[in-house]
C-alpha positions in Angstrom: 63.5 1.9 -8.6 66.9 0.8 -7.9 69.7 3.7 -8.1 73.5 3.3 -7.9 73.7 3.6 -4.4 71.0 1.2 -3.7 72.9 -1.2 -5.6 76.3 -1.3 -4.1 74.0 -1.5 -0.8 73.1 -5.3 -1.8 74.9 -8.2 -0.4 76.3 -10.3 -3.3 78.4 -12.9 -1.4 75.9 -15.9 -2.3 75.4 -14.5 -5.9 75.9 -16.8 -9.2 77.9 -15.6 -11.7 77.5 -17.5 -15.3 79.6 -16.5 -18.3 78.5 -16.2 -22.2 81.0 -16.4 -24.7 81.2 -15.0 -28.1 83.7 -17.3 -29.0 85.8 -20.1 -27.1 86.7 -19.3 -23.5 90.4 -19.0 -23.7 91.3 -15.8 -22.2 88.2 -15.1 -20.3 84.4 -14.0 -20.1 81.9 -11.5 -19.1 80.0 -13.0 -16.0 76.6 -11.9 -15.1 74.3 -12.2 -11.6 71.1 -11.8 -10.9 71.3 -9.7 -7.5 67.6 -9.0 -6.8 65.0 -7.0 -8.1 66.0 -4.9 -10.8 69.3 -5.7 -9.9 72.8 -7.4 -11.9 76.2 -7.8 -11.0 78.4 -7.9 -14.3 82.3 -9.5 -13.8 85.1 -10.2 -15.4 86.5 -14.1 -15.5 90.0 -12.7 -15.9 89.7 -10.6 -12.7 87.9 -12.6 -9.8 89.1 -10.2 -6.7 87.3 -7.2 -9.0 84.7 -5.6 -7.6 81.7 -6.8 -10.3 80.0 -3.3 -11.7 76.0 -3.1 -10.8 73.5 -2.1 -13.1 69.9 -1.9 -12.8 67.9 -4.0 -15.5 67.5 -0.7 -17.6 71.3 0.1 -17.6 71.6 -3.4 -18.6 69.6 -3.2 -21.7 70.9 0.5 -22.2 74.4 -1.4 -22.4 72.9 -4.1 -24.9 73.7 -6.8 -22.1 70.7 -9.6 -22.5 70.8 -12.1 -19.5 69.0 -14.6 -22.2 72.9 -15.0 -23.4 73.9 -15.9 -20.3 71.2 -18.3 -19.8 69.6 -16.0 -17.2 65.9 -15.3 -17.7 65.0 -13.4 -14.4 
């Protein structure tokens, strides 16, 4: 199993961000990757040059992030 560390270890350059939206897209979205096993990269549309926060898939669902929103099913 994944831990923080391990996760801001993987490479994400070639990652795919998608967005889900609650509502329309006007001011921005949440973006989600799938990074690898056990492994997502969660952005912010408004802030490219951020640094995207890494979660494992546990943290994810802890948060009540599905990647089924975001059209993900990994």
């Amino acid at each position: 199993m994944l831990d923080g560390s391990d996760l801001y270890a993987l490479d994400i350059s070639g990652a795919s961000f998608v967005k889900a939206c609650g509502g329309p897209c006007t001011e921005g979205c949440v973006t989600l990757a799938w990074i690898g096993e056990d492994a997502w990269a969660l952005g912010d549309s408004k802030q490219p040059d951020a640094q995207p926060l890494r979660f494992t898939t546990a943290e994810l669902d802890a948060a009540g992030v599905d990647p089924v929103r975001f059209g993900l099913n990994v």
